[in-house]
C-alpha positions as CSV (number, residue, x, y, z in Angstrom):
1,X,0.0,0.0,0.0
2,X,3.2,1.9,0.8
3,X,4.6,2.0,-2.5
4,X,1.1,2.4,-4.3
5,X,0.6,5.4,-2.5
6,X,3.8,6.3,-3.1
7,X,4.0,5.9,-6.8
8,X,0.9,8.1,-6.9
9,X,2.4,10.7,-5.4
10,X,1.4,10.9,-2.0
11,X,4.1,11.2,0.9
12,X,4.0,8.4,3.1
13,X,4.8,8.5,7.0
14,X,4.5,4.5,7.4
15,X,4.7,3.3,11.3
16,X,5.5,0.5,13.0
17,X,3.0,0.5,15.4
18,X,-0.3,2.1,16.7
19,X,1.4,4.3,19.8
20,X,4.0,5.2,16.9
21,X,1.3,6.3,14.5
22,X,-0.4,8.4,16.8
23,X,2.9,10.7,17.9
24,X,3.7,10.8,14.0
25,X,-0.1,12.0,13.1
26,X,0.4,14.2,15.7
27,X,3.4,16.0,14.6
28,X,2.8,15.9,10.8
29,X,-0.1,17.6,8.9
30,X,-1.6,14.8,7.2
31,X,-4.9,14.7,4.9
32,X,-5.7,11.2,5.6
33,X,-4.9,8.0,7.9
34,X,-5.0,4.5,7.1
35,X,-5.1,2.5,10.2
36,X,-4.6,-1.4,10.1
37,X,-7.3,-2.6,12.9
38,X,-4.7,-5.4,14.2
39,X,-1.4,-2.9,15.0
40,X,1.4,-3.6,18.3
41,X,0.9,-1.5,20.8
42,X,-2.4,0.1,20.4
43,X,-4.7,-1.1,17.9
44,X,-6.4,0.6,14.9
45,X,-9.7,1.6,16.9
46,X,-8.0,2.8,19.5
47,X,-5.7,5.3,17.6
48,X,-8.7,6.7,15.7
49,X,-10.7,7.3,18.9
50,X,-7.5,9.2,20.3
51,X,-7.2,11.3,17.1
52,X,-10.9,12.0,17.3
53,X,-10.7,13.2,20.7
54,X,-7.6,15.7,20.0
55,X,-10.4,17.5,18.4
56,X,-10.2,20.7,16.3
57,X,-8.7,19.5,12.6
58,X,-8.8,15.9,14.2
59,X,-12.3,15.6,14.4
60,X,-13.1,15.8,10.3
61,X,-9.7,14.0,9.4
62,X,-10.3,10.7,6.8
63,X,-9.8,7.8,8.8
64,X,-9.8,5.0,6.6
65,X,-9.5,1.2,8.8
66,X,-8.0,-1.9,6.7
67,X,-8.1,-5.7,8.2
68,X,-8.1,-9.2,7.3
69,X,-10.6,-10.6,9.9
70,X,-13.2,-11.8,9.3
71,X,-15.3,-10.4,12.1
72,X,-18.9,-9.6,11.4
73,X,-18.7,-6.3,14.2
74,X,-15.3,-5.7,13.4
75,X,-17.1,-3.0,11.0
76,X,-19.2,-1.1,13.7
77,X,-16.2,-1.4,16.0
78,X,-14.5,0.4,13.7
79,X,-17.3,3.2,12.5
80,X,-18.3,3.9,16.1
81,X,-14.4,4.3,16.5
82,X,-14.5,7.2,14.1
83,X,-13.0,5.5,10.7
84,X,-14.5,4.9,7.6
């Protein structure tokens, strides 16, 4: 996803984990966040409810959550999170 991005011409701030991910978003200005829900650390609900709760820009920026499981509420987990 990286590299697509990449090759697209977006800039890329890729983490390693979810606590790592939230100090970056924090000091960069960034138009969008893609969150894996399975992340070390903190997972990829719990980073978008801490960005939505830094309010101001935070509150209206694109969350978008990615995952491989197969979890039928994995989905509202997610939404009531504050990704899309």
């Amino acid at each position: 996803l990286k590299r697509v991005l990449e090759e697209a011409g977006c800039d890329v701030i890729a983490c390693v984990d979810g606590a790592e991910a939230l100090e970056e978003i924090q000091k960069y200005a960034a138009d969008v966040v893609v969150l894996d829900y399975r992340m070390p650390r903190m997972r990829g609900t719990e980073v978008a409810e801490a960005i939505r709760s830094m309010g101001g820009k935070f509150e209206h920026l694109p969350i978008i959550g990615i995952s491989v499981d197969d979890d039928d509420q994995l989905e509202s987990r997610c939404r009531a999170a504050g990704m899309n």
